[in-house]
N, C-alpha and C positions, 0 to 999 in steps of 0.2 A: 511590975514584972513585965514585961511587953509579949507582945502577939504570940511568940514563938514559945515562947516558956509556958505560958498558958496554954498552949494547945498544943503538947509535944505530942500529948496519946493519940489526939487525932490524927494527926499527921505521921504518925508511925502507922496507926493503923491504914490510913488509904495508903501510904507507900508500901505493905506489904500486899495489900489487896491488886494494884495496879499491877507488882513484880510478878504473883500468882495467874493474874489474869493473863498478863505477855505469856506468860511459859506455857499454860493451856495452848493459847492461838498457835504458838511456836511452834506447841508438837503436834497439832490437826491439823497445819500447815504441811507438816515433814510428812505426814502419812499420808494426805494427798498426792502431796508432788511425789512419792515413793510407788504410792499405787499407780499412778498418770506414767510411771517411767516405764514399770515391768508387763505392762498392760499392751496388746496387739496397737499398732494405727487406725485409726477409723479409714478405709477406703474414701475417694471423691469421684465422684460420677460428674463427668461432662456428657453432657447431649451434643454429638458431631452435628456441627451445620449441613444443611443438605447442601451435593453437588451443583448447580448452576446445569440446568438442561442447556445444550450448546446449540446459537440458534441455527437456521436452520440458513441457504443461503438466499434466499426469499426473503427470508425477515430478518437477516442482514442489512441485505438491501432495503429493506423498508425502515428502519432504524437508521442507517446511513441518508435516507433523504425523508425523515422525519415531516422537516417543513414544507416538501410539496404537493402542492393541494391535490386530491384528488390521484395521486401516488399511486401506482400497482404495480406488483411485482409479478411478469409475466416468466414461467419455468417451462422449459421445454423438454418434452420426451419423443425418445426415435433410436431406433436399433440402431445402434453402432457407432454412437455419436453421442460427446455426452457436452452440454451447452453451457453456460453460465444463466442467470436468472437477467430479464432484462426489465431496464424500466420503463413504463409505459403510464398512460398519464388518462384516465376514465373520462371516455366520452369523447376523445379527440383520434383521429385515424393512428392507427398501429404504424410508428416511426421505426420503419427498416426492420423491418423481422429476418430474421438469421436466413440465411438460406448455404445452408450445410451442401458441403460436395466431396462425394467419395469414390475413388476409382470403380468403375463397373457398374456404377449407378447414376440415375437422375432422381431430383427432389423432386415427389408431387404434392407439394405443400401442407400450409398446417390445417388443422383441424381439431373442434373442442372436443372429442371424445374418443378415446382410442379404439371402439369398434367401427369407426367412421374411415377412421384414419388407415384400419386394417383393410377396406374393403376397398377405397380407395388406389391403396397400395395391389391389389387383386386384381384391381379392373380402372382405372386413370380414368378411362371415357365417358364411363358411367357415371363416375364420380368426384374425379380431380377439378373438373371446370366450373363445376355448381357453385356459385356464391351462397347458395344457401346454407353452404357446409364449409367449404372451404374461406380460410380467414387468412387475408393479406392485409393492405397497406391504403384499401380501400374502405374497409369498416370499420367505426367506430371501435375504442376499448370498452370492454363490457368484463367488468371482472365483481368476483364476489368476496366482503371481505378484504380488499385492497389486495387478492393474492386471485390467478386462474394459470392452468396450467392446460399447454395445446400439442397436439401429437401431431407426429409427423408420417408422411408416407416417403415409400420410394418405389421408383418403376425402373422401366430398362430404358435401352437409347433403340432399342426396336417398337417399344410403344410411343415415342417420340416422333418417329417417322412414319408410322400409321398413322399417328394425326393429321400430318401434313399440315400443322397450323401455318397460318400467313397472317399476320396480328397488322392491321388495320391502323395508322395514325389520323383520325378526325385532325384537320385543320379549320377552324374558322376564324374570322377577324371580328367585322363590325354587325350589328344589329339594327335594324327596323322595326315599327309598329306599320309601319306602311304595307298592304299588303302587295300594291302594284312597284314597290320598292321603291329604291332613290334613283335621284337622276346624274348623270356625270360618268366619267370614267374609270370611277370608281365603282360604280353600282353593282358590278357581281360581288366583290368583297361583304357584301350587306345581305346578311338569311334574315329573312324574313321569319319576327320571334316566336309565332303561332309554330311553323316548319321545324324549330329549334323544340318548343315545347316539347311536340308533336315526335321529335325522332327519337330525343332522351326518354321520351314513353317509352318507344320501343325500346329500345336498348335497357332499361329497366324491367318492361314484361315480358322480355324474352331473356332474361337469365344471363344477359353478356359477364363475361367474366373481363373484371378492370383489369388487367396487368400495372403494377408500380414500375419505375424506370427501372430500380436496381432488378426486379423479376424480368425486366426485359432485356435487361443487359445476361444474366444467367440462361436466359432463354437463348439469347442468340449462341451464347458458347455451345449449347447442347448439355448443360446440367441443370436446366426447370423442365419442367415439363409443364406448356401450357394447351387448353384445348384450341380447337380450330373455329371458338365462339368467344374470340376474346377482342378488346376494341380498348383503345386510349384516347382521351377527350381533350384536345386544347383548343387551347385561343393565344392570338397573338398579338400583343400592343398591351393588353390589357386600357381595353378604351373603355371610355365613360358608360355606353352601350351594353361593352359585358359587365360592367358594374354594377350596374342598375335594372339591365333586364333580363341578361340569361342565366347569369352566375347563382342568382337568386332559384332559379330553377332547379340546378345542381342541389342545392341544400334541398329543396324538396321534396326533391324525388332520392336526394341521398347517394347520389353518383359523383363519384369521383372527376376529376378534370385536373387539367394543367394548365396555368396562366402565365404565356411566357411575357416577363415583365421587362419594359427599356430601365433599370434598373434609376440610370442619372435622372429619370424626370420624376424620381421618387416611388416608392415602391407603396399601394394602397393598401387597406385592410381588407383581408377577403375573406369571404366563409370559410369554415374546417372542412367542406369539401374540396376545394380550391388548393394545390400544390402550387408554389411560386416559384418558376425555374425561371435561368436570365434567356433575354432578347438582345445581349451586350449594354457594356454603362454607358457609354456616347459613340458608337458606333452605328447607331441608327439613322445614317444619314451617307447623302455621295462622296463620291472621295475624286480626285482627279481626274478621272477616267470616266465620271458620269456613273458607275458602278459602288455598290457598298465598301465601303471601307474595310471589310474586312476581307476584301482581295487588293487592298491598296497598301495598309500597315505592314510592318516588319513584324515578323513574330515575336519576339521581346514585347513589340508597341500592343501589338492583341493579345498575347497573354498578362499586361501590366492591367486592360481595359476591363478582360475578364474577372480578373482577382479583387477589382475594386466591384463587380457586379454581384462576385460571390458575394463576398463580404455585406454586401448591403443588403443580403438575401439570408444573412444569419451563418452565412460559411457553404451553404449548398452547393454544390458544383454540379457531377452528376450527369446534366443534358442542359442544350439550352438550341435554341433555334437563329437559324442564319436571318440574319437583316436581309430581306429580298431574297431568299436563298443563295444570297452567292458566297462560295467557298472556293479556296483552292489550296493546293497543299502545305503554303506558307500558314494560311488560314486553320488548315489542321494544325499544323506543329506549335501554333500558338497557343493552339486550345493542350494540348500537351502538356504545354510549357506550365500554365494555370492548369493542371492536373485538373480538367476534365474530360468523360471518356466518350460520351455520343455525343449524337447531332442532328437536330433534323432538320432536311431543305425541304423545296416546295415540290420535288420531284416527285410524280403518283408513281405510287405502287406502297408495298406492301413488306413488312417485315418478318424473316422468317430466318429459321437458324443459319448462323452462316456470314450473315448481313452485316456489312461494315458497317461499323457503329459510328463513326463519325459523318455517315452522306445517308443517318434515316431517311427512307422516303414516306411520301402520307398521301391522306385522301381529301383531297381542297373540296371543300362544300363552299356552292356557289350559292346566290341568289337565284330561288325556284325550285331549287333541290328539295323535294319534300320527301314523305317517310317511303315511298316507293322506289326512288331514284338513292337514298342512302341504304335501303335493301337490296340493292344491284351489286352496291360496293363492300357491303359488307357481310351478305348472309341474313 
């Protein structure tokens, strides 16, 4: 009889059993999906991402220059004026600090805490000149946090003229260990370095306020306000001399100077107290007339000489000092021309508001000049 014949019963019975079980599942299928249709939606809950705190413009800035070392982001506060954040770089002198100008007023600079800054703004004399408070382009950056914020004062143009300041340019050139100096026709040129030591004491333990070129340049317009205790330090040639014996002083004592450099015979590495302004790029020599070159060139020819001196000075322009002092008015228009704005010759006296900025004059420190004869000239 085969498989099928023999086991019909069975096989009817699990095919009725199978048909029975489908129609079960069938209808507990139907009555789910029936109750899942007439039944509310379950609600979903998202948790909103939080806002993004928006930075600030400080730490913008510090997020825009991530990778420089030692980075800080200096903000500045002062009635009536409102500044961008600037950057500045820890431990190296404060590059160009703002110097704000507003009809009817003069800057009297900045200052790390705004009741300093108030008192200041109160009384300038008492308190605008102190280096111990006030912060230019002479002191180091000192910030906390990679972020410091400096306030500002303002005075009148009648406390300006109470001062009467007359701001001082130190000229010197070469250096000695000699104390009876060198020999030659040269030999005033040469302070004696004990006398060099000796005078930046002073002018460190008496509180001289540095002035920066751009604050001297705002000073002469009649919108800084500087005291009638302020003094600028250079040298000029930047010779072996101040390289190795006075410059080194400067970082010492933490005093600012300016090293005006012949830019063409290569520019050296100098302390962070040491400003590098030009001496011109190959102009440091006579020109036809027995006289410097920069009363012999066309204006075109010394502003092409300048532009190669900035440049080789990082783009600095600014100020820069006459070869022998000689200047004449081709010689201005070339410094024009090379968008620079002062100048200083070898001519003594003293700078005070007013003062044409291109024929600075200064104070030549000779050989013998010790700390009593540079208090005659300076206060």
């Amino acid at each position: 009889m085969g498989f099928v014949h023999r086991h019909r019963g069975l096989i009817r019975a699990l095919t009725i059993g199978v048909v029975l079980t489908a129609t079960a599942s069938f209808a507990g299928c139907a009555t789910e999906n029936t109750d899942a249709a007439t039944s509310s939606p379950r609600p979903t809950t998202h948790t909103p991402s939080p806002t993004p705190t928006p930075l600030t413009p400080a730490q913008a800035l510090l997020t825009a220059h991530a990778d420089v070392p030692g980075a800080c982001a200096v903000s500045f506060s002062i009635d009536g004026t409102t500044l961008e954040p600037q950057l500045q770089v820890q431990d190296r002198l404060y590059d160009h600090l703002p110097i704000p100008r507003a009809a009817g007023r003069v800057f009297a600079g900045w200052y790390a805490d705004a009741a300093t800054a108030a008192a200041a703004s109160a009384d300038p004399a008492a308190h605008a000149g102190s280096p111990a408070t006030r912060i230019n382009g002479s002191r180091p950056v000192a910030c906390t946090a990679h972020q410091q914020t400096l306030y500002g004062a303002w005075t009148t143009t009648d406390a300006v003229a109470a001062a009467k300041a007359r701001v001082p340019i130190l000229m010197y050139h070469q250096f000695t260990a000699k104390p009876e100096g060198e020999s030659g026709w040269l030999r005033g040129n040469y302070a004696y370095i004990e006398d060099y030591r000796a005078q930046m004491q002073y002018i460190k333990d008496q509180s001289f306020y540095l002035p920066t070129w751009d604050e001297l340049s705002a000073f002469i317009d009649g919108a800084l306000y500087l005291p009638d205790h302020a003094v600028i330090i250079t040298d000029d040639d930047a010779d072996p001399s101040w390289l190795t014996m006075a410059s080194p002083i400067n970082e010492q004592l933490q005093l600012m100077a300016t090293s005006f450099v012949i830019t063409g015979s290569g520019v050296p590495t100098q302390n962070r107290f040491i400003l590098q302004r030009s001496h011109t790029h190959d102009m440091h020599h006579a020109g036809a007339n027995g006289k410097g070159q920069m009363v012999n060139l066309t204006a075109p020819e010394i502003a092409a000489d300048m532009t190669a001196s900035a440049a080789a000075l990082g783009g600095v322009k600014e100020v820069m000092a006459y070869p022998y002092g000689h200047n004449n008015e081709t010689s201005h228009e070339g410094l024009r021309q090379a968008g620079f704005e002062m100048a200083r010759t070898i001519e003594q006296g003293y700078v005070s508001v007013g003062s044409d900025k291109l024929t600075l004059p200064c104070v030549r420190i000779n050989y013998g000049m010790g700390v009593a004869a540079l208090k005659k000239q300076i206060g």
